[in-house]
BARO-257731 format. One record per atom (N, C-alpha, C): residue in one letter; x, y, z. Coordinates in steps of 0.001 Angstrom, whole numbers, padded with zeros to 6 digits, always signed. Example, Ala and Ser with C-alpha at 12.3 -4.5 7.8 and 13.67 -1.06 7.14 Angstrom:
a+013190-005690+007800a+012300-004500+007800a+013200-003300+007800s+012850-002250+007080s+013670-001060+007140s+012900+000030+007870
This chain:
x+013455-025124-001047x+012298-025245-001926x+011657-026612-001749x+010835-026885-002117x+009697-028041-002000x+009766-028988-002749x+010424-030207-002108x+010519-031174-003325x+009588-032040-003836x+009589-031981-005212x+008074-032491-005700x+008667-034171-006255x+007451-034741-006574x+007623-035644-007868x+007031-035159-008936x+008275-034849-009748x+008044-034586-011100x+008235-035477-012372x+006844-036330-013097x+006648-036914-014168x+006916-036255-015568x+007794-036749-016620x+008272-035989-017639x+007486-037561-018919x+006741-037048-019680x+005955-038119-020397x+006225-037617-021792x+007661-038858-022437x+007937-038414-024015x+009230-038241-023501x+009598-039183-024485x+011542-038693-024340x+011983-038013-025662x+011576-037351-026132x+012023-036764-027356x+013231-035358-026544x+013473-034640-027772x+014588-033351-027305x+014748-032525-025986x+013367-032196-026238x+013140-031484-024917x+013136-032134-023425x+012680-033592-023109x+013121-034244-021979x+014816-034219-021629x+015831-034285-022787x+017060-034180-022535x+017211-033288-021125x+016723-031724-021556x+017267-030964-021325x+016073-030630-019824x+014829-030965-019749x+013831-030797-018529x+014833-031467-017617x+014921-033211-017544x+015690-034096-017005x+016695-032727-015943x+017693-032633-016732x+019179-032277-015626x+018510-031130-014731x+017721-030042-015721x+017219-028733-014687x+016003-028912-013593x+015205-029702-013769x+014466-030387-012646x+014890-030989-011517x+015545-032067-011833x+016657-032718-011131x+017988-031588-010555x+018254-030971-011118x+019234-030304-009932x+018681-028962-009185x+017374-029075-010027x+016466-028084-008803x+015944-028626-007529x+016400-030016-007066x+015542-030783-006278x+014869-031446-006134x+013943-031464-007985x+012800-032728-007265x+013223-034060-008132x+012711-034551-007542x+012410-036131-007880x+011686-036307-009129x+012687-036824-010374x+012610-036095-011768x+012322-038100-012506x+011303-038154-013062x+010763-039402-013436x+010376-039466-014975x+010607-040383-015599x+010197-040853-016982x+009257-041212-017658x+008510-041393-018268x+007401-042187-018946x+007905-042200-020525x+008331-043228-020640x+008608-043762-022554x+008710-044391-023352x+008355-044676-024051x+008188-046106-024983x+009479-046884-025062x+010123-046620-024792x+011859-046732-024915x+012461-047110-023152x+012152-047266-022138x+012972-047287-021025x+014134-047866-021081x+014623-048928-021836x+015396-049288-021434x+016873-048738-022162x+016376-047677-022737x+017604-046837-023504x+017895-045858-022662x+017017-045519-021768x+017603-044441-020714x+018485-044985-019919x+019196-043788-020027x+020681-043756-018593x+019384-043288-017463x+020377-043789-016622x+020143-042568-014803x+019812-041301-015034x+021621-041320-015583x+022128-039994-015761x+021827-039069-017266x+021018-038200-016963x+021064-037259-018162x+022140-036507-017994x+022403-035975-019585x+023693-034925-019609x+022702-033770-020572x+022535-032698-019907x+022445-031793-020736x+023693-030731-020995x+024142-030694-022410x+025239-029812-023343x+024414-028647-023421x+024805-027303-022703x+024616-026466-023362x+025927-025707-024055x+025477-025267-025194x+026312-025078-026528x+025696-023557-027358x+027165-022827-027396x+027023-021881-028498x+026931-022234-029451x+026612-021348-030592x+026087-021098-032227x+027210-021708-033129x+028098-021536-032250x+029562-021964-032942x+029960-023647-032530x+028839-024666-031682x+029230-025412-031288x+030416-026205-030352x+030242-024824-030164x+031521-025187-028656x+030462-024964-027099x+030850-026635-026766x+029905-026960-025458x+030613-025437-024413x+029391-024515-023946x+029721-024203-022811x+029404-024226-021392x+028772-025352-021070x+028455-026300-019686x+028103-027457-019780x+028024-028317-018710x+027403-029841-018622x+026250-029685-017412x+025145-030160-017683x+024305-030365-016343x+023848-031640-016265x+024406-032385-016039x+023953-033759-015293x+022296-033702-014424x+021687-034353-014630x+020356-034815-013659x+020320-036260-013673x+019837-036847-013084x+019221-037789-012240x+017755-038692-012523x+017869-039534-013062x+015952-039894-012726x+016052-040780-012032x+014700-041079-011165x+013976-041828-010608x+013589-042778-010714x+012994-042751-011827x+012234-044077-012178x+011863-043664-013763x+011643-044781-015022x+011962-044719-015758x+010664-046082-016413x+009748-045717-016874x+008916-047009-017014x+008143-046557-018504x+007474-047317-018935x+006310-047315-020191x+005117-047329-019660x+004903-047511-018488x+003629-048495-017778x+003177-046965-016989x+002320-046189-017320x+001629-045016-016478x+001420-045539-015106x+000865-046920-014960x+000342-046936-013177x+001656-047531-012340x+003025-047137-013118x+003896-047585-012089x+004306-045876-011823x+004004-045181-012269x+004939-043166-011958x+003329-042630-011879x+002382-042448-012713x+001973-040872-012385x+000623-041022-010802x+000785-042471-010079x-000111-041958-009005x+000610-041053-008098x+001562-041318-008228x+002419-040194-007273x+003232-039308-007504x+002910-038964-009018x+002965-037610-009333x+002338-036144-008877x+003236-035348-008478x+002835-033989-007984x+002675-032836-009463x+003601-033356-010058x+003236-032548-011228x+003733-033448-012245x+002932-033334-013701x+003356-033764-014470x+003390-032844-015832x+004524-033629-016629x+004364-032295-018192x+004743-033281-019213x+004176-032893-019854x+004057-033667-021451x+004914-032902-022196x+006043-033770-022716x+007416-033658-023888x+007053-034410-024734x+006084-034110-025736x+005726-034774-026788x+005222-033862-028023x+005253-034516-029213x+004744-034110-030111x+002989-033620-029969x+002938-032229-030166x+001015-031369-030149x+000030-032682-030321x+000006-033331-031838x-000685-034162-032259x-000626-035726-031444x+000024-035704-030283x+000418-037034-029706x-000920-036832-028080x-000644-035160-027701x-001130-034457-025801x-002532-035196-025582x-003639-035777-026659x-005082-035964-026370x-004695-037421-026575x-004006-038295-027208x-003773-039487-026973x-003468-039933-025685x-002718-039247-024788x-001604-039557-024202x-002367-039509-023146x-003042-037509-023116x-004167-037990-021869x-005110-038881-021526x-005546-039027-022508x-006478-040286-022674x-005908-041903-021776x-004737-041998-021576x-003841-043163-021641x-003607-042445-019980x-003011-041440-019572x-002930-041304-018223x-004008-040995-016931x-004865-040452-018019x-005712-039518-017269x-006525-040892-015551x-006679-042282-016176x-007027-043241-015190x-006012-043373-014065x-005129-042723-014457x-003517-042717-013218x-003687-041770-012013x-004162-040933-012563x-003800-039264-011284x-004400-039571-010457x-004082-039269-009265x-004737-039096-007874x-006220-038150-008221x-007509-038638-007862x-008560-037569-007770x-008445-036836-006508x-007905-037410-005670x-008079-036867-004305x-006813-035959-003793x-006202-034949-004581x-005250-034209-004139x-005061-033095-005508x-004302-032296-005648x-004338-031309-006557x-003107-031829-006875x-003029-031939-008501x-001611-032278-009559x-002182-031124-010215x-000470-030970-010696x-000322-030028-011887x-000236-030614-013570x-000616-030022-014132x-000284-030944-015675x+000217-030119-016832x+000702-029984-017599x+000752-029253-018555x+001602-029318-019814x+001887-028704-020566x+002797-028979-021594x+003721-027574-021587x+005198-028019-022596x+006127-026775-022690x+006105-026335-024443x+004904-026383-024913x+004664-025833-025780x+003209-026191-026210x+002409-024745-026243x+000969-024573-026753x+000500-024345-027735x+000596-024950-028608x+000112-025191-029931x-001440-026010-029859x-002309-025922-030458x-002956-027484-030405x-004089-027104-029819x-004185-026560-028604x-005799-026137-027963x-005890-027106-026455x-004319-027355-026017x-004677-028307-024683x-005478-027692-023859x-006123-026438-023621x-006821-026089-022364x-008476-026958-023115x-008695-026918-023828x-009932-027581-024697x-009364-029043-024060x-008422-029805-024467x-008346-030950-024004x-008446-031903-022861x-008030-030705-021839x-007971-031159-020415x-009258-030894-020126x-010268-029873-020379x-012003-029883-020035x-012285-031179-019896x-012028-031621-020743x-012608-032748-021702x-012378-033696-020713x-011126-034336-020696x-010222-035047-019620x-010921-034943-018279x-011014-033499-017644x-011606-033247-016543x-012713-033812-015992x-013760-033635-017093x-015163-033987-017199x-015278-035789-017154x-014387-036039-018497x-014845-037688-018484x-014238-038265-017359x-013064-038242-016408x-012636-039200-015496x-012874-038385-013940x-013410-037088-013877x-013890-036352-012786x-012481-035781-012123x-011777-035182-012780x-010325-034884-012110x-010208-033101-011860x-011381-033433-011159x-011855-031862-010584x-010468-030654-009616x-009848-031597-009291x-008561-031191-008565x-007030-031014-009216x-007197-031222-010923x-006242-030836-011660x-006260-029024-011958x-005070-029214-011901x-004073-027735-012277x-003453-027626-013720x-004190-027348-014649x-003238-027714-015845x-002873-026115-016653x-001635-026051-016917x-001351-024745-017865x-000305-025196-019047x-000219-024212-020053x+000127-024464-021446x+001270-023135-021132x+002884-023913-021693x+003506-022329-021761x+003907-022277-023445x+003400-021218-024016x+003338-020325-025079x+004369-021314-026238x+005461-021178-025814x+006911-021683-026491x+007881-022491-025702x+008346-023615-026803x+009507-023893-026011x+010254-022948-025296x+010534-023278-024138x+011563-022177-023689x+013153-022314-024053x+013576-023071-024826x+014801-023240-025559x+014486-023802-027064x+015824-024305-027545x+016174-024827-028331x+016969-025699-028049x+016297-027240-028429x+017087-028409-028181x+017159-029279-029163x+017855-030253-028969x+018398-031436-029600x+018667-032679-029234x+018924-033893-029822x+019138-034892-028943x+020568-035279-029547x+021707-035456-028448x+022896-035885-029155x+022894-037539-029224x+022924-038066-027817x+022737-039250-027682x+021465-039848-027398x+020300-040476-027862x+019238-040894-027465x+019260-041320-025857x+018592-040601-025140x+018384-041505-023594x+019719-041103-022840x+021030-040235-023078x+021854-039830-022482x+022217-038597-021938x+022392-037852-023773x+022617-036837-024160x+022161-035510-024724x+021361-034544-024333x+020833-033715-025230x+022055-032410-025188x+021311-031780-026194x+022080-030332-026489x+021199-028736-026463x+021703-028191-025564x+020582-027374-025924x+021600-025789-025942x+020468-025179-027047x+021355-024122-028114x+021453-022624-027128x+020318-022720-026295x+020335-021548-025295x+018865-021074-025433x+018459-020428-024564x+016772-019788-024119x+016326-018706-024322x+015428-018631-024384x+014762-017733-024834x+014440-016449-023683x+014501-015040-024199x+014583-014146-022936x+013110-013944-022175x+012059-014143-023086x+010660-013833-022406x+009747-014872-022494x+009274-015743-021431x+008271-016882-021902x+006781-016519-021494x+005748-017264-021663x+004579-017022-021723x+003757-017974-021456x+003290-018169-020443x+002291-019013-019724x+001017-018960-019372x-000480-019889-020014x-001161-019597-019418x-001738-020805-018365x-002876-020416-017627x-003011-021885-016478x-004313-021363-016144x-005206-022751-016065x-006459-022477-015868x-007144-021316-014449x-005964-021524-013396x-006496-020858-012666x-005181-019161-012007x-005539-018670-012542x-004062-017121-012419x-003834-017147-011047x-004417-017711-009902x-004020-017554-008782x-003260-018525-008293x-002737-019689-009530x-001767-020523-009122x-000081-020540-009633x-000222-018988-009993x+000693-018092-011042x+002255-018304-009933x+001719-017983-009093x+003258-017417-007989x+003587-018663-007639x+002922-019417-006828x+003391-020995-006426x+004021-021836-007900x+003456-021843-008715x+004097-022680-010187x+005130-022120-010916x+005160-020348-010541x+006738-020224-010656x+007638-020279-009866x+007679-020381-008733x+008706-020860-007653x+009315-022131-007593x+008035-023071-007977x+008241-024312-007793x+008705-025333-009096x+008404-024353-010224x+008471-025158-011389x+009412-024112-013072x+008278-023450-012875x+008934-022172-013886x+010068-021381-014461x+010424-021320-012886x+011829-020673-012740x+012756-021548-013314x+012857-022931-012657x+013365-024064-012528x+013662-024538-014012x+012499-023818-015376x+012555-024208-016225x+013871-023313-016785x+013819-022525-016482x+015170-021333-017749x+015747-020681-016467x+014794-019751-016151x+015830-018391-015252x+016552-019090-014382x+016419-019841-013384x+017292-020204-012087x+018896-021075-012872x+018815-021232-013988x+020292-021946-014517x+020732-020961-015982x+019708-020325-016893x+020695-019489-017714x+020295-017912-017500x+019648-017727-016206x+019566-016286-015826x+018612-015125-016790x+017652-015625-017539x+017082-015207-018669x+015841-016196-018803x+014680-015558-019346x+014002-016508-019428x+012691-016652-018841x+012769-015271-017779x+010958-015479-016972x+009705-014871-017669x+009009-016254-016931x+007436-016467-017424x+006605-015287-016667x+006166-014937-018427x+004828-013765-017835x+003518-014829-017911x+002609-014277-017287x+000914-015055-017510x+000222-014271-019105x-000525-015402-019072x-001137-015019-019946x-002668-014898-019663x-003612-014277-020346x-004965-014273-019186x-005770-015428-020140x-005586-015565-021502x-006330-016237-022135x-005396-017436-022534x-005301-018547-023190x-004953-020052-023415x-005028-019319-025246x-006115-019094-025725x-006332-018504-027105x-005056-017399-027050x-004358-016816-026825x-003687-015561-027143x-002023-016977-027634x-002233-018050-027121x-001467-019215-027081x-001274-019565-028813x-003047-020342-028752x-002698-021397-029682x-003093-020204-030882x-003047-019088-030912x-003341-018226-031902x-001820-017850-032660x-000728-017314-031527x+000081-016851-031347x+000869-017411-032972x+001505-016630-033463x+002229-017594-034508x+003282-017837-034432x+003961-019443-034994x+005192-019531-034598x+005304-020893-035052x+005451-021967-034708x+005759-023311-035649x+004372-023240-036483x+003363-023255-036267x+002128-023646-037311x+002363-023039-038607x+002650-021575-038621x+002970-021231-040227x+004478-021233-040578x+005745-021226-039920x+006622-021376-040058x+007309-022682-041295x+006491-023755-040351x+006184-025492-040896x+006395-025531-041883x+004927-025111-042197x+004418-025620-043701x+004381-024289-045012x+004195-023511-044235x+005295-022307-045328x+006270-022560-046140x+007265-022667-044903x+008695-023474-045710x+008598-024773-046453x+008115-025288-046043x+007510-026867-046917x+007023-026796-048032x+005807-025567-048000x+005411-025268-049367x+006344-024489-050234x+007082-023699-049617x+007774-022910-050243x+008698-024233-051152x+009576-024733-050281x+010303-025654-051389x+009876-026658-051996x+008258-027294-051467x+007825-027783-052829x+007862-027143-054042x+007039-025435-054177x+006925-025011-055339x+008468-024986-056194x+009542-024673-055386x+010672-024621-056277x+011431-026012-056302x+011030-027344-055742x+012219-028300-056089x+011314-029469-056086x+009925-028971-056197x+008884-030418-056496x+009222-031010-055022x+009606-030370-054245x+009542-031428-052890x+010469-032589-053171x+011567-033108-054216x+012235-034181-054415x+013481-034043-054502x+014772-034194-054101x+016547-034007-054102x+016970-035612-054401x+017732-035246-055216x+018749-036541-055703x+019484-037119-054916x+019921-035872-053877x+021086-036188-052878x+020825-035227-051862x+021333-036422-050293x+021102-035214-049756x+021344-034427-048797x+022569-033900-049721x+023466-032663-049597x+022836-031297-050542x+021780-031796-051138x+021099-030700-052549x+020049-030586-051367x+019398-030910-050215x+018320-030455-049174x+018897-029117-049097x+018091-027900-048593x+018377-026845-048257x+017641-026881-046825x+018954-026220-045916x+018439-026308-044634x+017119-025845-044203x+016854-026096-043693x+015202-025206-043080x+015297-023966-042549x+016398-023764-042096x+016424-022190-041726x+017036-021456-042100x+018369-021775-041919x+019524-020857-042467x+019638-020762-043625x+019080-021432-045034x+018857-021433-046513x+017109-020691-046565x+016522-019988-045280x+015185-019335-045855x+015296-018584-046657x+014478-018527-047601x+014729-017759-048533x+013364-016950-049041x+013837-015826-049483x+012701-014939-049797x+011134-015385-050364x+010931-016178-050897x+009833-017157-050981x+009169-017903-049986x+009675-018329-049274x+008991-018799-048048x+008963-017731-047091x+009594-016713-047103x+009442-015717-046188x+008227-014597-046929x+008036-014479-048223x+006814-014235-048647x+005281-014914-048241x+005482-016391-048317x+004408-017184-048124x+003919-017295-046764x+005216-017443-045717x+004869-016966-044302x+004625-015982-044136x+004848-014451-044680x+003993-013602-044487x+002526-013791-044855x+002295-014111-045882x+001207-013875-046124x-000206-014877-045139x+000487-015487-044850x-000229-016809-044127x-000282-015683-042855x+000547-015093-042090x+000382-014823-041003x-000736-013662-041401x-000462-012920-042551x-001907-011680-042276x-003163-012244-042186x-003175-013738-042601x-004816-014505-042723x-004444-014742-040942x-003792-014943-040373x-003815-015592-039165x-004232-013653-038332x-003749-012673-038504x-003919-011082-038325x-005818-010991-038274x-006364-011220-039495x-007314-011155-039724x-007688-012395-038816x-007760-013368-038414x-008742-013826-037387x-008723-013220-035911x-007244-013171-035477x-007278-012279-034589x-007366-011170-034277x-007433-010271-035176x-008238-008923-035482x-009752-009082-034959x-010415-009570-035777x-011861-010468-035332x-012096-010747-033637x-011110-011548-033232x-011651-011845-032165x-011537-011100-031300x-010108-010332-031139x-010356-009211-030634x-011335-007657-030346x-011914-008030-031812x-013142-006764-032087x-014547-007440-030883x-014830-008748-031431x-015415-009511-030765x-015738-009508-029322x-014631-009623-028903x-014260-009904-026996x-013294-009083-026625x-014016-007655-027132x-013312-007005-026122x-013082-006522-024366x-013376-007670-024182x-013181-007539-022368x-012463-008691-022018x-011474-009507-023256x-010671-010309-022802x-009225-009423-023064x-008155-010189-022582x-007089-009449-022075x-006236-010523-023318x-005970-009862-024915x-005089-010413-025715x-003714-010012-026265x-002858-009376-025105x-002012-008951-024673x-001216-010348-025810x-000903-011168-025257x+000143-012062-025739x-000653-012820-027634x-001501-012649-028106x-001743-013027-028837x-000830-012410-030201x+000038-012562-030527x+000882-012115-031318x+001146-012457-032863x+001795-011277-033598x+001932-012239-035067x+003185-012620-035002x+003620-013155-035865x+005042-013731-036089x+006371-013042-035349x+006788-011776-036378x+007590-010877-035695x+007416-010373-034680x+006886-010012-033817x+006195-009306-032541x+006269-010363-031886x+006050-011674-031739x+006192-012799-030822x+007967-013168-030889x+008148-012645-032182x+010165-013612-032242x+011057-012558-031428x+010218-011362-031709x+010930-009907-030660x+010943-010187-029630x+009405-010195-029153x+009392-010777-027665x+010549-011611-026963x+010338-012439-027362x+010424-014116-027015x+012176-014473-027117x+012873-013207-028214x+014565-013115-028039x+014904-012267-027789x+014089-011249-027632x+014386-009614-027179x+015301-009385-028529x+014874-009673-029766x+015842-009268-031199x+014857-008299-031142x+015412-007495-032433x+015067-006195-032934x+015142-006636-034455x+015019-007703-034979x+014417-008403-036002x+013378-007444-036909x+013402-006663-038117x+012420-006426-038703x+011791-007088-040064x+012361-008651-040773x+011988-009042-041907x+012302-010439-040888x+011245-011176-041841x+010871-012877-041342x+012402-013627-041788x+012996-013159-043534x+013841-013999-043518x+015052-013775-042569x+015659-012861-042217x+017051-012363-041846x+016732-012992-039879x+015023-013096-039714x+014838-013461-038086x+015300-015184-038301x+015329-015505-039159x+016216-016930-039320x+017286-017384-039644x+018045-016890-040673x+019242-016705-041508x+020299-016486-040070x+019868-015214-039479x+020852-014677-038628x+020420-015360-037268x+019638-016737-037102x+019441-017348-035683x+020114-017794-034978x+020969-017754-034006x+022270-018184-033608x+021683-020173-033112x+020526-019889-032540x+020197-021300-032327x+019077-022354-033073x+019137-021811-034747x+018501-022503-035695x+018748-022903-036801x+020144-022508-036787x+020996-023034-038260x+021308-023998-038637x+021438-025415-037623x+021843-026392-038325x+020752-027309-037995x+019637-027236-038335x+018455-028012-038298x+018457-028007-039863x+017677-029364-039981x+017421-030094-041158x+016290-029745-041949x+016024-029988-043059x+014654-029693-043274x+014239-031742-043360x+013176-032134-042867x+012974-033094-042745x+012492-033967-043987x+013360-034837-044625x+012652-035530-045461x+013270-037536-045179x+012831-038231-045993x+013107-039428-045755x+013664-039765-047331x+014332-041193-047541x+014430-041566-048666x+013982-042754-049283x+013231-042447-050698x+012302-043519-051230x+012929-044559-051878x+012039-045325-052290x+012636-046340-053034x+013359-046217-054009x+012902-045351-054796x+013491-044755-056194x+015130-043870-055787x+015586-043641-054689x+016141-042516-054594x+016442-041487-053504x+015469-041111-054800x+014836-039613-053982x+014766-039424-052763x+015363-038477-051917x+014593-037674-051044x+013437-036505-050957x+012321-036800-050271x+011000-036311-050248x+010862-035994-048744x+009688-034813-048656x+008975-034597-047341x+008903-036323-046511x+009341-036162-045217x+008721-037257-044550x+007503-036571-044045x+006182-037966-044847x+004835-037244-044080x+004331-037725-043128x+005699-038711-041973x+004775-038800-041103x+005576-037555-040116x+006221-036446-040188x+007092-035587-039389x+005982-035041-038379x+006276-034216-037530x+005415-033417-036735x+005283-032474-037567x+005577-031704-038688x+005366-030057-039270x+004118-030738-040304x+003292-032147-040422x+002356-032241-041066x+001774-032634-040069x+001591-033527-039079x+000457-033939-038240x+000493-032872-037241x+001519-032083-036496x+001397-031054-035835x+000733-029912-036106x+001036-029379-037423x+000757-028431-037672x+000104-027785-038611x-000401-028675-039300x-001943-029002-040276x-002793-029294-039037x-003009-030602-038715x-004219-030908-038088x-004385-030093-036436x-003219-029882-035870x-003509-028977-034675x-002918-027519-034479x-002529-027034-035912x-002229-025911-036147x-002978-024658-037378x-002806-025427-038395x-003849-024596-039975x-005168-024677-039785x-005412-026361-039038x-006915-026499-038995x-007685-025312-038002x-006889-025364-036822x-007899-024349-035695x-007929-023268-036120x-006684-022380-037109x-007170-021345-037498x-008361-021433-038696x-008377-022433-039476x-009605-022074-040471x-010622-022539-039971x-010891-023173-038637x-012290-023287-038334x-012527-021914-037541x-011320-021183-036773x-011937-019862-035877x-012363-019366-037223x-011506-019236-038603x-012227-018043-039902x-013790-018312-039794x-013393-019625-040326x-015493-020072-040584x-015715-019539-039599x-015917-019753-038277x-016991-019448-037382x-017112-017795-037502x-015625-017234-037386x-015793-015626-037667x-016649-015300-038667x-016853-015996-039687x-017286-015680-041480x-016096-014778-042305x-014774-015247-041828x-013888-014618-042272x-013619-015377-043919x-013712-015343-044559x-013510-016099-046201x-012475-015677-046613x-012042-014207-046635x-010772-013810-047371x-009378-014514-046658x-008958-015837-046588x-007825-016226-045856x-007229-016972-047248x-006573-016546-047720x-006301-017248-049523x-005090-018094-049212x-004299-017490-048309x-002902-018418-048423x-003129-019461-047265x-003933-019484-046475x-004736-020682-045457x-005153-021931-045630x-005895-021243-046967x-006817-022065-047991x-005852-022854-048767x-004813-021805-049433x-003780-022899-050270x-002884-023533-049871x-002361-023445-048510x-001596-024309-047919x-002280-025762-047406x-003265-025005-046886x-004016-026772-046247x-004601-027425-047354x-004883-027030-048939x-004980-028031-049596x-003768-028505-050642x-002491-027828-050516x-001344-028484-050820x-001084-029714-049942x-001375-029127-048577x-001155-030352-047576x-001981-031269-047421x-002808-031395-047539x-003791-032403-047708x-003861-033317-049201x-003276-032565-049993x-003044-033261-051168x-001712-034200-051423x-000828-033459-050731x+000190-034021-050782x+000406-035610-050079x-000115-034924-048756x-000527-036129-047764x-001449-037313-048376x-002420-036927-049501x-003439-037882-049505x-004621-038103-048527x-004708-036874-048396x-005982-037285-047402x-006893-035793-047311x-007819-035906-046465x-008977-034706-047183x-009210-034333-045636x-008844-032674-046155x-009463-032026-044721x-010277-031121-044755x-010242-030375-046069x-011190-029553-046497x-011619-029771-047808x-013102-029763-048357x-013581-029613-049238x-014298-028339-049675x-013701-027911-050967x-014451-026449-051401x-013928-025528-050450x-012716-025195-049828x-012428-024663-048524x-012845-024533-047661x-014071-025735-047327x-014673-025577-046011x-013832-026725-045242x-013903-026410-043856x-013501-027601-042798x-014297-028637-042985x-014058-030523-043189x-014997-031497-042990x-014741-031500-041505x-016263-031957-040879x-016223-032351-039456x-015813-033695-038863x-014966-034384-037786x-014221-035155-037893x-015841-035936-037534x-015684-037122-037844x-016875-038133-037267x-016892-038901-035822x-015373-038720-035649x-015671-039802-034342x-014591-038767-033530x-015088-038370-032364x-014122-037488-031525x-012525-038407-031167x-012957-039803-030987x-011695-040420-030504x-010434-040526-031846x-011023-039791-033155x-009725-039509-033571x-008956-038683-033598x-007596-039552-032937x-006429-038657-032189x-005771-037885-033245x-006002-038108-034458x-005519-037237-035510x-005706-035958-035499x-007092-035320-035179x-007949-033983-035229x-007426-033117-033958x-007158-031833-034634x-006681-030791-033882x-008166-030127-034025x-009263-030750-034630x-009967-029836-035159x-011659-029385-033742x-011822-028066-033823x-012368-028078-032264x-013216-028576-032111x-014186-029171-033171x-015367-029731-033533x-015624-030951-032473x-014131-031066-031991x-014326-032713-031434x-014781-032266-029965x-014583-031126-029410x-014572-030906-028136x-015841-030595-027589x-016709-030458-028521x-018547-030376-028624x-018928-029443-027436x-018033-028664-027244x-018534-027490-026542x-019888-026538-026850x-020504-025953-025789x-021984-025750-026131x-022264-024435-026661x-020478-023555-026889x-021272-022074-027312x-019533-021774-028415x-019830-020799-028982x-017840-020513-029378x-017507-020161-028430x-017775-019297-027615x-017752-018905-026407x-016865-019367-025434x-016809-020616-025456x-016126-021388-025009x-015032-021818-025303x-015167-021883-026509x-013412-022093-026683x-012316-020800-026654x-012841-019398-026111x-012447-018217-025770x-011403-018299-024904x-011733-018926-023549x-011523-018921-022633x-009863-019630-022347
């Protein structure tokens, strides 16, 4: 196989586990992170049953290991962003002066949330990087963790069906040979990427955006969002409970109803993968899952996740609001669906409406007034998931 240089930008969970399977696929497996000097060489990725008994080690390798973009991505062949949704338009912004114009790179992220095919236009246009390849795949393709910062990750096991889309479908066969495979099937035998024809069937798809803040809201309404101790936190998954699995339903039929819409709309696009909740968790584990709570309760690789809070002065443990399930998934998750409603003239979205102004209230800060979307004022804030910034010339466009 073809050995590439492969740039990994963001050391959070998921680099753990890219690191060893890149690297013992062959290529030349490289860093970008605020942190270098906490990285080993050597990554160890743990993969581990439900029961926490490690059942393999995969060691990888890096290359090179820097903070500084113009020392790794000019000679990057492909690169992928392991970062937080609300971080991908900062970041490009920060690399995009790096890439070679004069050769074809790949770019992309391992989870599409957010609207990156909107982002990279953008990218494309302002620095002329007419020779980028960029695609978004659907979902993490695992479940990971970090044991040791910069050493150690853990990862819980993969997912059986993934979902990819890429600006151009005829670069479908070469990017799974060279990259795809490399991600799941070629080491846990499970795991291959279908295409997707649209990027929208992506960031529509449901899956962390209402999951998030569902559950968030859900245990605000019953514990004021505040624990004395915290051992009184209730896990985020394995404690779901019929209330948040109410509220995530209901959030997902407002998310049904936009994509209902667009589908009526454009019918000569191909929204095969645009999915609701259950129908994407089927997919995506090959379960036979029929209720939201029991598709968590009974997750073999989501039970001992935390629900995220920090502790205040007083005490208390509270929501941490600077987590990714509020800047992720409010501003580049709740928001894009209530601006597709507006533009649809969809109004009936009630639990849409009441989540993003719990969250916005909670947060202290204003995203909608009267349940309309405010428009962001200055595109360069990296905060906004919201599409307004991408000043595209038709809706039309953000279809695609």
């Amino acid at each position: 196989m073809e050995k590439l240089n492969i740039t990994i930008i963001g050391g959070g969970n998921s680099s753990h586990t890219l690191i060893p399977l890149l690297s013992n696929a062959g290529h030349n497996v490289s860093l970008q992170t605020r942190n270098p000097d906490k990285w080993s060489k050597n990554v160890i990725m743990e993969y581990t049953n439900k029961e926490g008994q490690v059942i393999d080690r995969l060691t990888g390798k890096l290359k090179y290991v820097s903070n500084n973009p113009q020392e790794i991505i000019p000679d990057s062949d492909i690169i992928i962003l392991s970062l937080p949704v609300s971080v991908y338009r900062l970041m490009l912004h920060n690399i995009a002066p790096y890439i070679d114009k004069n050769r074809k790179v790949y770019i992309g992220v391992i989870y599409g949330q957010g609207g990156f095919n909107w982002m990279m236009e953008n990218i494309i246009k302002e620095y002329n990087l007419y020779n980028l390849v960029y695609f978004s795949v659907g979902l993490l393709p695992w479940i990971t963790r970090t044991k040791e910062y910069g050493k150690i990750g853990i990862n819980y096991g993969p997912k059986k069906v993934n979902i990819i889309a890429i600006n151009n479908n005829n670069e479908f066969n070469y990017l799974n040979e060279i990259l795809l495979n490399e991600l799941c099937y070629s080491y846990f035998k499970t795991g291959e990427f279908r295409l997707s024809d649209t990027f929208l069937s992506l960031i529509l798809s449901v899956d962390n955006q209402i999951i998030h803040l569902s559950r968030l809201y859900s245990l605000y309404l019953q514990y004021g969002g505040k624990w004395e101790r915290l051992e009184d936190v209730p896990l985020f998954y394995r404690d779901f409970d019929d209330l948040s699995a109410e509220i995530m339903k209901e959030l997902d039929l407002d998310y049904t109803k936009i994509r209902s819409e667009i589908k009526k709309k454009f019918p000569d696009k191909d929204f095969t993968y645009m999915l609701d909740y259950l129908n994407l968790e089927r997919l995506s584990y090959g379960s036979s899952n029929t209720n939201i709570k029991e598709s968590f309760i009974n997750s073999p690789t989501l039970g001992q996740i935390p629900t995220p809070v920090v502790k205040e002065s007083n005490g208390f443990f509270v929501f941490d609001k600077n987590h990714r399930f509020f800047k992720d998934d409010l501003y580049y998750g709740l928001v894009i669906a209530k601006w597709f409603a507006e533009k649809l003239n969809i109004d009936d979205t009630p639990m849409l409406n009441q989540i993003i102004n719990w969250a916005q209230n909670y947060l202290g800060d204003i995203v909608m007034i009267d349940n309309k979307l405010i428009i962001p004022s200055n595109i360069y804030d990296f905060k906004w998931g919201n599409p307004d910034i991408y000043k595209f010339k038709s809706f039309e466009d953000y279809i695609f």
